[in-house]
KOLLO-118310 format. One record per residue: residue in one letter; x, y, z of N, C-alpha, C, O in turn. Coordinates in nm, 4 decimals, decimal comma, padded with zeros to 6 digits. Each point is the difference from the previous one (the first is absolute). Example, Ala and Ser with C-alpha at 12.3 -4.5 7.8 and 13.67 -1.06 7.14 Angstrom:
<atoms>
A_01,3190_-00,5690_00,7800_-00,0890_00,1190_00,0000_00,0900_00,1200_00,0000_00,1036_-00,0019_00,0665
S_-00,1386_00,1069_-00,1385_00,0820_00,1190_00,0060_-00,0770_00,1090_00,0730_00,0509_00,1108_00,0169
</atoms>
This chain:
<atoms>
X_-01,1089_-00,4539_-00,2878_00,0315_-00,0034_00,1418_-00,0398_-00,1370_00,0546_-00,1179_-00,0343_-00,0086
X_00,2234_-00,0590_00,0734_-00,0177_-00,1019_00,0480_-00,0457_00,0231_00,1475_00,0725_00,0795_00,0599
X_-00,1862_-00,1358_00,0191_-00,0168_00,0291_00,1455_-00,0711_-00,1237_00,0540_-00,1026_-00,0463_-00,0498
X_00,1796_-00,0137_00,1785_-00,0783_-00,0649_00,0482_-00,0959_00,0612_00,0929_00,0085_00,1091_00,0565
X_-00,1203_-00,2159_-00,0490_-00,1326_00,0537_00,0855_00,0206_-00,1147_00,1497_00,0337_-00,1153_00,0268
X_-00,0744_00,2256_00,0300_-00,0102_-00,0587_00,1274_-00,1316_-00,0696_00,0005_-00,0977_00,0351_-00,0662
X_00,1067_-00,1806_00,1815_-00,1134_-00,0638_00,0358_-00,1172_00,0662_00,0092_-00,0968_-00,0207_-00,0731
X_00,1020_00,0940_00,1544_-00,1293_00,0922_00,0179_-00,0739_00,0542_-00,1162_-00,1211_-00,0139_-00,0174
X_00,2079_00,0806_-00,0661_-00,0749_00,0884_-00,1414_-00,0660_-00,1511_-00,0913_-00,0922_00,0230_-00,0783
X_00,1234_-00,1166_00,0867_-00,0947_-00,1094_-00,0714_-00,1119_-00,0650_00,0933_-00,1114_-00,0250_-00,0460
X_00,1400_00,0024_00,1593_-00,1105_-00,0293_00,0671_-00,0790_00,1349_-00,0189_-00,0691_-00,0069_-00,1016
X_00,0616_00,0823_00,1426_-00,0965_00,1734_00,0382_-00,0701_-00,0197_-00,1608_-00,1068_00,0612_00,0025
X_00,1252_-00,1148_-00,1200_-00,0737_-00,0092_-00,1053_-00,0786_-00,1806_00,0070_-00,1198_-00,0272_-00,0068
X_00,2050_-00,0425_00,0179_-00,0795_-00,1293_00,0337_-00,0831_00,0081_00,0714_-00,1139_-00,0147_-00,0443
X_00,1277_00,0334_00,1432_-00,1095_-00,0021_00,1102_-00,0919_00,1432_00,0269_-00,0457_00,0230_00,1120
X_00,0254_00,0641_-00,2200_-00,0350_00,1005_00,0472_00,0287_00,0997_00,1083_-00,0744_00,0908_00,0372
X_00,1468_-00,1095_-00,0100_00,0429_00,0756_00,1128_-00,0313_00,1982_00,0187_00,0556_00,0944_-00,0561
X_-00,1341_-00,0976_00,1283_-00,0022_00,1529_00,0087_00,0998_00,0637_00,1189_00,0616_-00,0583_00,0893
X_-00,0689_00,1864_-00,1195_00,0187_00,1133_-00,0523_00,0752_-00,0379_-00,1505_-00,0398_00,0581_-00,1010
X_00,1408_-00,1499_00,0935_00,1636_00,0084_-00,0897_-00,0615_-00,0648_-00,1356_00,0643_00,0333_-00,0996
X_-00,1903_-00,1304_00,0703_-00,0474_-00,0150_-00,1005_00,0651_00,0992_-00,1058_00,1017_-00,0195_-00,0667
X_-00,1995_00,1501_00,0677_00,0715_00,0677_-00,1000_00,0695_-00,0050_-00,1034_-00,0100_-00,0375_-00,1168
X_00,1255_00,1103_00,2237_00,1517_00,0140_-00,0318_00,0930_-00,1342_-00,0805_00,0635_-00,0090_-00,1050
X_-00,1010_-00,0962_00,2339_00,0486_-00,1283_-00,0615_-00,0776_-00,0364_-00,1220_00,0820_-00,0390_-00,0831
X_-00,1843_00,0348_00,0422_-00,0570_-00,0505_-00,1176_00,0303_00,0656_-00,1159_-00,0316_-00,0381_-00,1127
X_00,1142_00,1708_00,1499_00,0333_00,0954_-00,0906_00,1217_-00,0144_-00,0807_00,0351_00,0491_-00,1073
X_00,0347_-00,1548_00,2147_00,1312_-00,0017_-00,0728_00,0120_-00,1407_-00,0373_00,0825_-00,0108_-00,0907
X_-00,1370_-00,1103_00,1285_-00,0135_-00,0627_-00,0197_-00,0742_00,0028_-00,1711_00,0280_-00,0759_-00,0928
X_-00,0960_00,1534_00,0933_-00,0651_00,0531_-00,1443_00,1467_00,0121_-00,1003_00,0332_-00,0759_-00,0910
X_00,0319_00,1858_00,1374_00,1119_00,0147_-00,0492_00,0832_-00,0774_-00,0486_00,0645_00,0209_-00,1028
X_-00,0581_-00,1277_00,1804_00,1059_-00,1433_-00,0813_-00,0968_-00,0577_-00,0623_00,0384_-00,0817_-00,0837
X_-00,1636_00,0956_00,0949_-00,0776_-00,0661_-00,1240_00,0541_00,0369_-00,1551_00,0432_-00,0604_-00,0982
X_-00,0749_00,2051_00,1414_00,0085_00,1129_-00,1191_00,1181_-00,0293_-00,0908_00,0169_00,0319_-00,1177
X_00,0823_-00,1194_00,2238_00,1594_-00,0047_-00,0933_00,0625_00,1583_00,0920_00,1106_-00,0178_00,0510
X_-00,1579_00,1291_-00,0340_00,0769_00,1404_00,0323_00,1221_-00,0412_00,1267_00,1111_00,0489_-00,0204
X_-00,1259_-00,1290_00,1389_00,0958_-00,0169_00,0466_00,0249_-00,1870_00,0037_-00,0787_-00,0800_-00,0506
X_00,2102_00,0429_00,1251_-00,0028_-00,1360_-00,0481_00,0111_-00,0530_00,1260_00,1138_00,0224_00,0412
X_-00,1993_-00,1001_00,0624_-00,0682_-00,0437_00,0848_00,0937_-00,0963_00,0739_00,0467_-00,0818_-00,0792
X_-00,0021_00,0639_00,2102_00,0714_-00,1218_00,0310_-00,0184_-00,0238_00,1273_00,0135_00,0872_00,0858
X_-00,0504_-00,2237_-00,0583_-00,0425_-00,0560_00,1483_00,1165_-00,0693_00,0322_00,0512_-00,0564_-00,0967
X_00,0270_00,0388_00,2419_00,0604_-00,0469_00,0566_-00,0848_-00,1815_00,0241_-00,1149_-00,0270_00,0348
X_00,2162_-00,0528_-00,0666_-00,0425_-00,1528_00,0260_-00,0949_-00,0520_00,1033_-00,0764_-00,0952_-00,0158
X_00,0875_00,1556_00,1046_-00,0664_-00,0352_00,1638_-00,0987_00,0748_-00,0175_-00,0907_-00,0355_00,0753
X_00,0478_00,1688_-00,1713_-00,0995_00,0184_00,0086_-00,1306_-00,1027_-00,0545_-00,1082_00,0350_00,0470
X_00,1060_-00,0818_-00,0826_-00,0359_-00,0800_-00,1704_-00,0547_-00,1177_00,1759_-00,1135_00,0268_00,0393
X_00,1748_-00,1154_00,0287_-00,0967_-00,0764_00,1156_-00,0169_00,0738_00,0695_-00,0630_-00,0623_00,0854
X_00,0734_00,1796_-00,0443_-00,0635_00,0563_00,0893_-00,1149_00,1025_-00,0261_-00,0676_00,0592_00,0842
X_00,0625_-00,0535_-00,1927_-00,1678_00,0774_-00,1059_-00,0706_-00,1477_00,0247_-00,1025_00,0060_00,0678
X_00,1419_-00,1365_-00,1123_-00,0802_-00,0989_-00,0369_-00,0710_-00,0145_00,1359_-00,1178_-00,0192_00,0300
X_00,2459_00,0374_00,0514_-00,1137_-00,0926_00,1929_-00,1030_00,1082_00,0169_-00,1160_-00,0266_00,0313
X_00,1751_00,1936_-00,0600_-00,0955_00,1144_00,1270_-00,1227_-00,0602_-00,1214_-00,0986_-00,0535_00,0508
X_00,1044_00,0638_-00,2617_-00,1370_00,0237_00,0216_-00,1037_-00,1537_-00,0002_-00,1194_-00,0089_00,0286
X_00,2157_-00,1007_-00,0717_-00,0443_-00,1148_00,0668_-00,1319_-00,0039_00,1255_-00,1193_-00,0301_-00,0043
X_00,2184_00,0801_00,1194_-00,0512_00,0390_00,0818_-00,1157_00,0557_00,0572_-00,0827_-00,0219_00,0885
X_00,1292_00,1540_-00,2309_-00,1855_00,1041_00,0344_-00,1188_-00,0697_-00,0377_-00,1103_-00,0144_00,0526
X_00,1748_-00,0329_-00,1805_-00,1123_-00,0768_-00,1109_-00,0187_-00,1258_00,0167_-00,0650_-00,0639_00,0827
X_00,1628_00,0204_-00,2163_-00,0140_-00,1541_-00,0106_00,1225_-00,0335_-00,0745_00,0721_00,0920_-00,0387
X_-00,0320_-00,2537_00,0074_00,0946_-00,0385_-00,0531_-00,0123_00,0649_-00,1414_00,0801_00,0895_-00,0270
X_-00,1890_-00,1325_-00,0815_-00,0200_00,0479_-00,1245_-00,0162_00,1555_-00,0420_-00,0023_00,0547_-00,1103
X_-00,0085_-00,0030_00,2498_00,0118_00,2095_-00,0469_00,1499_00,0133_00,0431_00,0497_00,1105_-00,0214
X_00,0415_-00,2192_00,0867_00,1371_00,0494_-00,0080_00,0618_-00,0546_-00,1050_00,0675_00,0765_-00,0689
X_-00,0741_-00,2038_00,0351_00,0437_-00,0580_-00,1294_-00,0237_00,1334_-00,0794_00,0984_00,0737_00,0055
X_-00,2114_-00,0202_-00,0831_-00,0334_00,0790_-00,1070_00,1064_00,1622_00,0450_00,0382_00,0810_-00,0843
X_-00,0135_-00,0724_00,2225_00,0557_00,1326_-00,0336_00,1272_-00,0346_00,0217_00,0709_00,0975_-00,0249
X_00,0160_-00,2251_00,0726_00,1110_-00,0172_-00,0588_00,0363_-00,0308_-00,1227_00,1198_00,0007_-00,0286
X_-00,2233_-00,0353_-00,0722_00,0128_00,0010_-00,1322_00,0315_00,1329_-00,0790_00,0888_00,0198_-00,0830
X_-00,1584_00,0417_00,1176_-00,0260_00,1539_-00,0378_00,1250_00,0919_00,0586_00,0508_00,1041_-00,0417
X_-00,0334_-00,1578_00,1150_00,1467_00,1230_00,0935_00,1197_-00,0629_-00,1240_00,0622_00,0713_-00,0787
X_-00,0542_-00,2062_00,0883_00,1294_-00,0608_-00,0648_-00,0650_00,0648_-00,1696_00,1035_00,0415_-00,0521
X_-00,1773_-00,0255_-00,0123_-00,0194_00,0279_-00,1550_00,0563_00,1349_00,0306_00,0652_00,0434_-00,0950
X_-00,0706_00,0440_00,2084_00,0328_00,1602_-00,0209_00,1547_00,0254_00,0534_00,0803_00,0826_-00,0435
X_-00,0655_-00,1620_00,1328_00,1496_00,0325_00,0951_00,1053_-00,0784_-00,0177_-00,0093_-00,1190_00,0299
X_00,1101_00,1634_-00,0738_00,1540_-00,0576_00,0286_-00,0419_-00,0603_00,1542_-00,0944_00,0222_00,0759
X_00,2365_-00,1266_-00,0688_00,0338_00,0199_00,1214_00,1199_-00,0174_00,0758_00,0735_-00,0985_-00,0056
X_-00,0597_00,1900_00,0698_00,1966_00,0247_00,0561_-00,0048_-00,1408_00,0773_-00,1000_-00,0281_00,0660
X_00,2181_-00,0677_-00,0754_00,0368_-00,1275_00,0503_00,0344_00,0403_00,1577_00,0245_00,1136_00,0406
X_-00,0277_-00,2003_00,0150_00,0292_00,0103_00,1410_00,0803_-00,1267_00,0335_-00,0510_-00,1120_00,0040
X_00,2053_00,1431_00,0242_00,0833_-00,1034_00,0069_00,0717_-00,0068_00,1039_-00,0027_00,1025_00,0680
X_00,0966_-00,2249_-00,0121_00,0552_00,0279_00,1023_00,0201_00,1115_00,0478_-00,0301_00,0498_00,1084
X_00,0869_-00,0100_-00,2021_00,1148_00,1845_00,0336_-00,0584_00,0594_00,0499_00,0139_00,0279_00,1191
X_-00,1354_00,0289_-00,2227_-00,1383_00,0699_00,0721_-00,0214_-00,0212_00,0888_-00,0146_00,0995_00,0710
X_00,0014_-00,1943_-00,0228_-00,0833_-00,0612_00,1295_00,1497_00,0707_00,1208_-00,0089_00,0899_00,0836
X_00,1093_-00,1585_-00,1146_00,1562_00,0741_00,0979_-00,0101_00,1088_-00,0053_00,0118_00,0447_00,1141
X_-00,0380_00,0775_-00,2269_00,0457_00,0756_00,0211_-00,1239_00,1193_00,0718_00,0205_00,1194_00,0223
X_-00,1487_-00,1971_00,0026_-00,1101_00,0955_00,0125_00,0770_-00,0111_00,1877_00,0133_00,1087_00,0562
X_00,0279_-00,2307_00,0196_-00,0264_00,0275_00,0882_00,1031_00,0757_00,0276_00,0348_-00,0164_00,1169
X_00,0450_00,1110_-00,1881_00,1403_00,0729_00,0623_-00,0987_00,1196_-00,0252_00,0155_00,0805_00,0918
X_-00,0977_-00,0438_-00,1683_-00,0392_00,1377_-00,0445_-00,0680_00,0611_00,1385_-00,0154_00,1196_-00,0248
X_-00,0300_-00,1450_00,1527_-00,0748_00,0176_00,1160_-00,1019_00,0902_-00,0407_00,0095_00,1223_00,0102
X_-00,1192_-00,1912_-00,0623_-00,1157_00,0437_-00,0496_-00,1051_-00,0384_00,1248_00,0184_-00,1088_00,0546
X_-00,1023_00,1739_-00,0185_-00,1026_-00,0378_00,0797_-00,0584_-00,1241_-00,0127_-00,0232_-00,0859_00,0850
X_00,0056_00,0885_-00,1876_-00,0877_-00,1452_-00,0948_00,0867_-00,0411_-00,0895_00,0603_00,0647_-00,0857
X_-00,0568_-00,2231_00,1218_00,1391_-00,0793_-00,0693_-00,0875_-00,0081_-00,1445_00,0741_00,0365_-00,0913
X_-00,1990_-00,0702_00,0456_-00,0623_00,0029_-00,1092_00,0318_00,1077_-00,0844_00,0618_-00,0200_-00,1046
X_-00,0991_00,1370_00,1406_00,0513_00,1455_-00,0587_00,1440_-00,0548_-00,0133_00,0101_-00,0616_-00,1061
X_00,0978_00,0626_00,1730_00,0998_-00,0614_-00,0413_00,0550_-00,1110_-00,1090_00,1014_-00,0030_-00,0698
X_-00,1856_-00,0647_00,0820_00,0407_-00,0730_-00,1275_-00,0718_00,0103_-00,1549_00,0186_-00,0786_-00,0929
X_-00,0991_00,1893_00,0937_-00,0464_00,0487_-00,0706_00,0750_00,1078_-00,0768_-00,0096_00,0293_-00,1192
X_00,0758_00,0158_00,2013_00,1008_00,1411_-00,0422_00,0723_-00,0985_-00,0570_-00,0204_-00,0118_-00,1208
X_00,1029_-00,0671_00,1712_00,1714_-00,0733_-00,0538_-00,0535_-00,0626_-00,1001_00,0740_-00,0490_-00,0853
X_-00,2229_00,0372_00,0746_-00,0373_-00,0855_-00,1371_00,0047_00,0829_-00,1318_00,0331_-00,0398_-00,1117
X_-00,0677_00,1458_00,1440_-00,0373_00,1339_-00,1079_00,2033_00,0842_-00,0119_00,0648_00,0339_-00,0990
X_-00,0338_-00,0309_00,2312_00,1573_00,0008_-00,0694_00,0716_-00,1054_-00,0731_00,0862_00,0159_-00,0864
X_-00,1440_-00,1496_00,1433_00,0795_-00,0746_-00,1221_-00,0488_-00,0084_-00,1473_00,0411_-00,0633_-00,0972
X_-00,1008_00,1139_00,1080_-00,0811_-00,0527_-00,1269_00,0017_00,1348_-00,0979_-00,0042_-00,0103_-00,1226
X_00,0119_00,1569_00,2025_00,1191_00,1015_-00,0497_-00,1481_00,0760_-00,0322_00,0056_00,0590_-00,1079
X_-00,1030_-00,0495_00,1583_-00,1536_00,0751_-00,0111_00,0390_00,1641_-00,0346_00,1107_00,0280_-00,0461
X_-00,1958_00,0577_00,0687_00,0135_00,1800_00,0223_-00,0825_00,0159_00,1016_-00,0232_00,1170_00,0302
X_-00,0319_-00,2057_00,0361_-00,0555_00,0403_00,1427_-00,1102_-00,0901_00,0515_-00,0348_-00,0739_-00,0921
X_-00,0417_00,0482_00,2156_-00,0765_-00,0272_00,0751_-00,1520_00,1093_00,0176_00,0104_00,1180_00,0336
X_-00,1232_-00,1746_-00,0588_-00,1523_00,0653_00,0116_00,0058_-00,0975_00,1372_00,0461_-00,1135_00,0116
X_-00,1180_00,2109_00,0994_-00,0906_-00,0882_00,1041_-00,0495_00,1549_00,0085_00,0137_00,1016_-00,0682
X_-00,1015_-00,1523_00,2318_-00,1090_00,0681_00,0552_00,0998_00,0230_00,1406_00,0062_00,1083_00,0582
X_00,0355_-00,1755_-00,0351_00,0710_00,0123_00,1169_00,1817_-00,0025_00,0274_00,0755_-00,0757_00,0611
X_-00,0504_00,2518_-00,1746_00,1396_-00,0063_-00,0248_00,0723_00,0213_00,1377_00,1216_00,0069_-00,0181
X_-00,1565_00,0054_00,1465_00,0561_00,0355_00,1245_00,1021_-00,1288_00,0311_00,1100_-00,0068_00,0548
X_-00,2315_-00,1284_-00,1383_00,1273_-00,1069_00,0343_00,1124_-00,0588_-00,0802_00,0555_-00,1089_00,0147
X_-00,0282_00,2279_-00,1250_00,1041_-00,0022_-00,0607_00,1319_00,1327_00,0146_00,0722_00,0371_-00,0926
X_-00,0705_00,0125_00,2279_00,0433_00,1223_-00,0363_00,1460_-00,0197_00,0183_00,0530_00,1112_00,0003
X_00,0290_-00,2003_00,0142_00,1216_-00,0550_-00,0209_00,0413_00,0022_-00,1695_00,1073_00,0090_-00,0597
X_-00,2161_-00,0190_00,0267_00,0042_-00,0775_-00,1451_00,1318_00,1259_-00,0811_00,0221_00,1079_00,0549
X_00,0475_-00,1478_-00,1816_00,0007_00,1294_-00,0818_-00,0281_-00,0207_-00,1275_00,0246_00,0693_-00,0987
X_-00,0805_-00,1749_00,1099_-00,1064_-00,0029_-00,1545_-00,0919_00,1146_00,0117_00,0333_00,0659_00,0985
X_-00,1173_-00,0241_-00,1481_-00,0788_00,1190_-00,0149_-00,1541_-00,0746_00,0384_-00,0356_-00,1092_-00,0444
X_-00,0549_00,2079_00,1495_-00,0690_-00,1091_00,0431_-00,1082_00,0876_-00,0230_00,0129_00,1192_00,0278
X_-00,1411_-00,1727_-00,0855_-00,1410_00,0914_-00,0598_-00,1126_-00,0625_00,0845_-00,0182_-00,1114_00,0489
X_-00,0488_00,2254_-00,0511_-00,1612_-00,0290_00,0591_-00,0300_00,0338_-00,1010_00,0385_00,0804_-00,0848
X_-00,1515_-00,1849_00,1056_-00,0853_-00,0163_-00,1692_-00,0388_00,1424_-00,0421_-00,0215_00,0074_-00,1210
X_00,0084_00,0941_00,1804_-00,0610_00,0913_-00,0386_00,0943_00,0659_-00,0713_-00,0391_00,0693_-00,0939
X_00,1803_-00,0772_00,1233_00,1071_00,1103_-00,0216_00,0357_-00,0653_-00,1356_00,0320_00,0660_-00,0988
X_-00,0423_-00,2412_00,1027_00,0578_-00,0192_-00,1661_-00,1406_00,0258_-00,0685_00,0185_00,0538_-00,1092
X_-00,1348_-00,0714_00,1327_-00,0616_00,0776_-00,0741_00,0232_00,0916_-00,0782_00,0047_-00,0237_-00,1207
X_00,0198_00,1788_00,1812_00,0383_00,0971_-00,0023_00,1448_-00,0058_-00,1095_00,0040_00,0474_-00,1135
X_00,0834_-00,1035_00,1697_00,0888_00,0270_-00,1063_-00,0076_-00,1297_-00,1467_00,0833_00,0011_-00,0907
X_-00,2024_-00,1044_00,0985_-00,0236_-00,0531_-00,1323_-00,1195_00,1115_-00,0497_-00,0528_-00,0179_-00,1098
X_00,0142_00,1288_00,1910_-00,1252_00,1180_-00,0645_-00,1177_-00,0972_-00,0403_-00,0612_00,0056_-00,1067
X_00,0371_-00,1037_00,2184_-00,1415_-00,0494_-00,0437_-00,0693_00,0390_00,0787_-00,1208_-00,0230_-00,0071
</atoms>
């Protein structure tokens, strides 16, 4: 099963993030494991680097963009993408170009925490808990 992860489910393990720690560290485990096959949208990849930049420091974001790129594909984000997120009228143009990234790139679905801002979508859209559940970890 190919799935991209939303921004959020890699930060909520980078940065510790509670309550969603967990869950996210759970599946993130999972593309370790090899059991599912892991894929970040392009824009996610500088926008992990600034938030944990940010929290931390330059050298704790360097090390977990090292570590994200050894585990995750990543769906390209190209003109088109970029055209075609803004026809999709998604709340959040990001969520948007995140979806057209994971359709072009021909995924089996989208993990976030916050599937409300995909509900246009008809890719198949998981809370970490539910692909849990159906990878039975």
């Amino acid at each position: 099963m190919n799935i991209l992860f939303d921004t959020n489910i890699i930060l909520d393990v980078l940065l510790k993030r509670e309550p969603h720690f967990k869950f996210s560290s759970a599946l993130v485990a999972v593309v370790e494991q090899q059991v599912l096959v892991g894929w970040l949208g392009a824009t996610t990849i500088t926008t992990i680097y600034y938030l944990v930049e940010k929290e931390t420091n330059r050298k704790t974001a360097n090390l977990a963009i090292k570590k994200i790129l050894s585990l995750f594909n990543i769906a390209s984000v190209s003109r088109v993408v970029l055209e075609e997120a803004t026809e999709l009228m998604f709340s959040d143009y990001e969520d948007a170009v995140l979806y057209q990234s994971a359709v072009h790139t021909n995924l089996d679905g989208i993990v976030s925490r916050n599937k409300k801002d995909f509900v246009k979508a008809k890719l198949p859209i998981y809370s970490p808990e539910e692909l849990l559940l159906i990878l039975d970890k």
